[in-house]
N, C-alpha and C positions, 0 to 999 in steps of 0.2 A: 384135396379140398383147400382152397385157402382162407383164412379168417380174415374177416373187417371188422376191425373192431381199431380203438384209439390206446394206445398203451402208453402207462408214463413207469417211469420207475422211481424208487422211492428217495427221499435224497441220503446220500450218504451209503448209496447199495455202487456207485461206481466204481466196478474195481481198475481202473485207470489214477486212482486218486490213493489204492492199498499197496503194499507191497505183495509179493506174489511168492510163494512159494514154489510155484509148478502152475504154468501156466501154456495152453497149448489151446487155442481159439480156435472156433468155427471156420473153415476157408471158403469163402465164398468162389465159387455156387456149390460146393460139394453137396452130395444128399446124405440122407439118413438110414439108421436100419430100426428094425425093429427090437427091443431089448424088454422084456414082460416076464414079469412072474405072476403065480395066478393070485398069493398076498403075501403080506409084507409077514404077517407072522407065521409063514408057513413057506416060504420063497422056493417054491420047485420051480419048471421052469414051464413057461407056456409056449410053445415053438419053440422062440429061441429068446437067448441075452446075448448082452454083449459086455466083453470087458476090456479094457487096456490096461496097459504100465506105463509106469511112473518112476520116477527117483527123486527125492529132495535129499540134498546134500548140503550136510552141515556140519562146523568144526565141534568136536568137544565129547556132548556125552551122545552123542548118533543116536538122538531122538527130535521130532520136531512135534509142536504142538498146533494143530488144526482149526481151528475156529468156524470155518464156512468152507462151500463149498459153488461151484458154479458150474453151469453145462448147458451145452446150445443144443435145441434140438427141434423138431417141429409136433404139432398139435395136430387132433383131429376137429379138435373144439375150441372155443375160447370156455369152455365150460370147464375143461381139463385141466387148464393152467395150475389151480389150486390142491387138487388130489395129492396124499402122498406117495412119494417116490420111494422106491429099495434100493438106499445106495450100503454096495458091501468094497470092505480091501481085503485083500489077500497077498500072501507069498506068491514068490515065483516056485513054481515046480523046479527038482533040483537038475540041472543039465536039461531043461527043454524052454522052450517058448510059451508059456502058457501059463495060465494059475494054476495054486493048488489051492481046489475047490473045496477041500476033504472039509475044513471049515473056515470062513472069513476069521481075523483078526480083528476085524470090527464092522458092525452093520449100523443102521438107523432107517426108519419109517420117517423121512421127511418131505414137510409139504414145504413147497418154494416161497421166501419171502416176496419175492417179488418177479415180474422179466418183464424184460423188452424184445423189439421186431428188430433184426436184424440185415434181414432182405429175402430175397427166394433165390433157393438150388433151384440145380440143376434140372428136377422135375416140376418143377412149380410151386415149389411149396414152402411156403412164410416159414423161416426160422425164426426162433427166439433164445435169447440167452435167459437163463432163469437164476434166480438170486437164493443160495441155500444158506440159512446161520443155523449154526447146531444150537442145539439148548446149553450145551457144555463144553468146555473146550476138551480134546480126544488128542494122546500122546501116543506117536505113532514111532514105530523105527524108519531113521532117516541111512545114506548113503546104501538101500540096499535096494533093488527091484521090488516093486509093489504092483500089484494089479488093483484096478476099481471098477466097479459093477454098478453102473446107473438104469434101472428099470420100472417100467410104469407098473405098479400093483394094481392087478387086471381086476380083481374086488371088491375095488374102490376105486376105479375108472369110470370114465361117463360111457362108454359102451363096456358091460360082461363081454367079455368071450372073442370081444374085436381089437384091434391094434390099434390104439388112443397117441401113444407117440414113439417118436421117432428119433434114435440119438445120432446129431448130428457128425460128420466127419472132420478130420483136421490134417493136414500135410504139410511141412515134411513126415513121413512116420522118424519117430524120435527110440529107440533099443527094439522093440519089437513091433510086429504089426498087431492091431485090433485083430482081438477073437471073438468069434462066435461062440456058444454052444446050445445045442440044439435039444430040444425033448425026450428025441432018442441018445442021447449023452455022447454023440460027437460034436468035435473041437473041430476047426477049423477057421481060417484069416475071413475078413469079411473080406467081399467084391464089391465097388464102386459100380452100379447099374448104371451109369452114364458111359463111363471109359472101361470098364473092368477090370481096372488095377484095385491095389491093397491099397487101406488106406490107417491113420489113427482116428482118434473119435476125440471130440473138442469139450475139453472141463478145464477148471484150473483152481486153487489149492490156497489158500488165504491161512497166517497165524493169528 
């Protein structure tokens, strides 16, 4: 479904204009997957999520501090834009590819300050980039693998029980590929429905 609608974004939300901590953008026309939990305070999983890794590398005391967050992905609605999102980090599990799940190292229930249109994948469908500022700044550990979890909180979605959005792709894949995990609690890389290759999922990381 595509949205019509006019979108501006707010002044001062460019992050062309911020410095970047970790930064890995939408690739056009890559598509999206599905990434839901059914709420934010209670985050099991509804089908499936999605997560990737990360590294921000920095000299001194190997911590970096967080400010916003960003990520491209597509809508069912323009009605959805504003809902909050379940963004979690996580460790790497130790000798494998994947998080350890057992519990994030930090979560938040955030609604997007802002997004903009970015263009359509691969299947037809309007991407957007959406604009996250945390209410606080969140000091994380810097020079080590980190996984991050962007999902639409199905309880506070403009459809119960249906798939509202969509977390957009990114490539080159940068340490590991995007993971899946599923309801029934396998892991597994996500597949690119156009080409069927691996792909990374597109956010980027502001202090």
């Amino acid at each position: 479904m595509k949205i019509a609608t006019t979108l501006l974004v707010t002044a001062g939300l460019s992050g062309a204009a911020l410095a970047q901590l970790y930064s890995q953008p939408w690739s056009a026309p890559l598509p999206s997957h599905e990434s839901r939990v059914r709420w934010c305070k209670t985050p099991t999983v509804s089908n499936q999520v999605c997560f990737d890794d990360f590294r921000v590398t920095v000299a001194g005391a190997g911590v970096f501090t967080m400010n916003r967050i960003d990520w491209w992905g597509t809508l069912s609605s323009p009605n959805m834009w504003q809902r909050p999102m379940y963004i979690a980090i996580y460790r790497n599990t130790p000798g494998a590819c994947k998080p350890d799940t057992t519990a994030p190292i930090w979560k938040i229930c955030l609604k997007p300050k802002d997004f903009s249109f970015q263009g359509n994948d691969c299947t037809g469908r309007q991407v957007f980039r959406f604009f996250g500022i945390l209410p606080a700044p969140v000091t994380l550990p810097a020079n080590t693998n980190l996984w991050i979890q962007i999902s639409e909180d199905d309880r506070q979605s403009w459809r119960f029980g249906l798939q509202d959005f969509g977390w957009s792709e990114a490539r080159p894949i940068r340490n590991c590929p995007a993971m899946t995990l599923s309801g029934a609690g396998a892991f597994g890389p996500i597949v690119n429905p156009c080409d069927g290759n691996s792909a990374d999922l597109a956010f980027a990381i502001y202090p």
